[in-house]
Backbone bond lengths (Angstrom), bond angles and torsions (degrees), N, CA, C in turn:
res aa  C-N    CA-C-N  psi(-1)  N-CA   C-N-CA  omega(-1)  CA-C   N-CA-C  phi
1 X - - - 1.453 - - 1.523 110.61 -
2 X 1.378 118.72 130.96 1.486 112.26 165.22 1.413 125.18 -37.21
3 X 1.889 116.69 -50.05 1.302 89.63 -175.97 1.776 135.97 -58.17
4 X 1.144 91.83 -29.37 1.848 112.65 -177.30 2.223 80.44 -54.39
5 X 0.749 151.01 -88.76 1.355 151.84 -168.24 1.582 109.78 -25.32
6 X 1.087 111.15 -15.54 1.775 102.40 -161.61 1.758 98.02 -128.00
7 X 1.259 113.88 99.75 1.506 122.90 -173.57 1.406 121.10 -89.32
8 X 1.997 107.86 -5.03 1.098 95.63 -175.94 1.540 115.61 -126.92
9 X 1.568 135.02 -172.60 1.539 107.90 -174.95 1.745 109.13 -91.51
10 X 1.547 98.53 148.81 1.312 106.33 -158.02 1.707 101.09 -114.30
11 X 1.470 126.71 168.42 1.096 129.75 -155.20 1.254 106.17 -153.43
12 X 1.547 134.66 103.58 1.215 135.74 -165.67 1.792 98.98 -140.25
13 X 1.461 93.05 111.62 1.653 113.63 163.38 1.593 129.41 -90.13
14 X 1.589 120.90 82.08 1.532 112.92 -168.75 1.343 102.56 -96.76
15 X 1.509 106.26 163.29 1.263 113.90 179.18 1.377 110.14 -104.72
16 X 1.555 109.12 159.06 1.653 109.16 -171.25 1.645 102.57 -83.21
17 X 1.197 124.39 -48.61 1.272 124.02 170.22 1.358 129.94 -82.14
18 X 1.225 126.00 34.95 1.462 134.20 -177.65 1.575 101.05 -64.93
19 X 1.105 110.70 134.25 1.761 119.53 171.55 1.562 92.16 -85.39
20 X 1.393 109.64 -73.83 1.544 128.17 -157.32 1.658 100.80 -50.98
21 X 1.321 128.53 -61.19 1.270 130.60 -159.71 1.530 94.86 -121.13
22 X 1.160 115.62 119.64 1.723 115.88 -159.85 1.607 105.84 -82.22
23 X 1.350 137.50 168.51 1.836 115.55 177.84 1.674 84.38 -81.69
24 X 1.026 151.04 -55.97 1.569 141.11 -165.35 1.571 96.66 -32.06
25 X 1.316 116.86 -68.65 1.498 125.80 -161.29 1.845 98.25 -51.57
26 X 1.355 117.78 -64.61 1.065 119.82 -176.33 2.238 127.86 -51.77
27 X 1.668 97.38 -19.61 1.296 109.31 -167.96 1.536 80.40 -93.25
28 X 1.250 147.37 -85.09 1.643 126.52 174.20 0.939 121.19 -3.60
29 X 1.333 158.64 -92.28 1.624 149.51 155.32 1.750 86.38 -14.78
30 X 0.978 132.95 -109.74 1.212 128.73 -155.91 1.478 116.13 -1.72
31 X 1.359 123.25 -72.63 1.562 157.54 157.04 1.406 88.86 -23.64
32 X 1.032 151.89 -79.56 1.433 156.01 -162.59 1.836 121.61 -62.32
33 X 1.470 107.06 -32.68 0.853 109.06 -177.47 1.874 118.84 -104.79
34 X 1.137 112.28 100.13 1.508 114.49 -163.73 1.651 109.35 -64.78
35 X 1.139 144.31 -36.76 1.114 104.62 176.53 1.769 99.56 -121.53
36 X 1.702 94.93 92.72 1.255 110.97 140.43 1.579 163.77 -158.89
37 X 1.203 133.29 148.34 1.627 129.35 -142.33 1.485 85.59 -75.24
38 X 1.688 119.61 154.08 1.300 109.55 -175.26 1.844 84.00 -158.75
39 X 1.587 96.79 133.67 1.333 113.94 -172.23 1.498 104.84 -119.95
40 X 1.613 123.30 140.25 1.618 109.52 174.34 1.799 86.84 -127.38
41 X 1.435 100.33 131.30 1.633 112.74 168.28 1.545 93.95 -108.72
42 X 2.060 90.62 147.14 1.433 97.03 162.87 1.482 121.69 -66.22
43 X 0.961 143.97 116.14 1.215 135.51 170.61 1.863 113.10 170.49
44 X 1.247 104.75 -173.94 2.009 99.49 -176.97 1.510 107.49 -102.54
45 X 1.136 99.86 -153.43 1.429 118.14 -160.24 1.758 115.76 -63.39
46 X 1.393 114.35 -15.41 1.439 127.30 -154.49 1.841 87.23 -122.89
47 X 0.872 109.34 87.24 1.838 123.77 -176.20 0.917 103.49 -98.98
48 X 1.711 147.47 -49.01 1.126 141.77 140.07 2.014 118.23 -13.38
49 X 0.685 103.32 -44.74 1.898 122.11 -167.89 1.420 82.80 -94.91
50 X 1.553 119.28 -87.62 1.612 100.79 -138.51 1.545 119.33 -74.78
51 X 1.719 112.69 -9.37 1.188 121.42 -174.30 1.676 101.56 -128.38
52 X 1.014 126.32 75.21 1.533 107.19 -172.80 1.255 99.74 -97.67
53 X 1.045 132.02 -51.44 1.717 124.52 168.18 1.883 131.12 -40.83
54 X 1.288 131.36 -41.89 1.233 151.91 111.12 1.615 105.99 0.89
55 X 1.168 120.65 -81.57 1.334 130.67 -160.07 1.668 119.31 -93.98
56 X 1.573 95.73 -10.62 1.748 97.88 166.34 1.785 86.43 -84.37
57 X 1.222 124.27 -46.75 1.311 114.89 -153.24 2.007 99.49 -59.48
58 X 1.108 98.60 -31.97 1.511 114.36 -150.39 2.177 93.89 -65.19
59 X 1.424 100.87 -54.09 1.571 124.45 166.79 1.079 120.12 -42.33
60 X 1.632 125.58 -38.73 1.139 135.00 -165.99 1.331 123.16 -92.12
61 X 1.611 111.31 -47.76 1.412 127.67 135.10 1.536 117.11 -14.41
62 X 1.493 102.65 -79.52 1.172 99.56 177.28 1.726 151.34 -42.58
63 X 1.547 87.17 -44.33 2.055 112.24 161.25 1.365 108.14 -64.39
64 X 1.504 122.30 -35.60 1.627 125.02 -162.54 2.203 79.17 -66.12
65 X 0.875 118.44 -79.70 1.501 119.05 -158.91 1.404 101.82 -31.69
66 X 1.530 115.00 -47.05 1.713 106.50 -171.43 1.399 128.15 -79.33
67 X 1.932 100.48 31.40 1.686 87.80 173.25 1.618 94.58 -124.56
């Protein structure tokens, strides 16, 4: 199983309106992988672009816990 492969905590940002990568497709990996934080922004496929403030905050958060 993937999760047994992944020992460390993981961080997955999906989008609610993704065309390209659907949130179903993206919440599977989620489901599989036990330890990880999982964020859904409104917005599409380009989260970088349409939310960059949101998602630096969201990233940053995240690294602050792992020291």
């Amino acid at each position: 199983m993937l999760q047994k492969n992944i020992k460390v905590p993981a961080l997955a940002v999906l989008a609610k309106n993704d065309q390209m990568t659907p949130l179903k497709s993206g919440l599977k990996f989620v489901e599989i992988i036990k330890n990880c934080e999982t964020h859904i922004l409104d917005c599409g496929h380009f989260l970088p672009s349409e939310r960059p403030m949101e998602l630096n905050s969201i990233i940053n958060s995240f690294l602050s816990k792992l020291k």
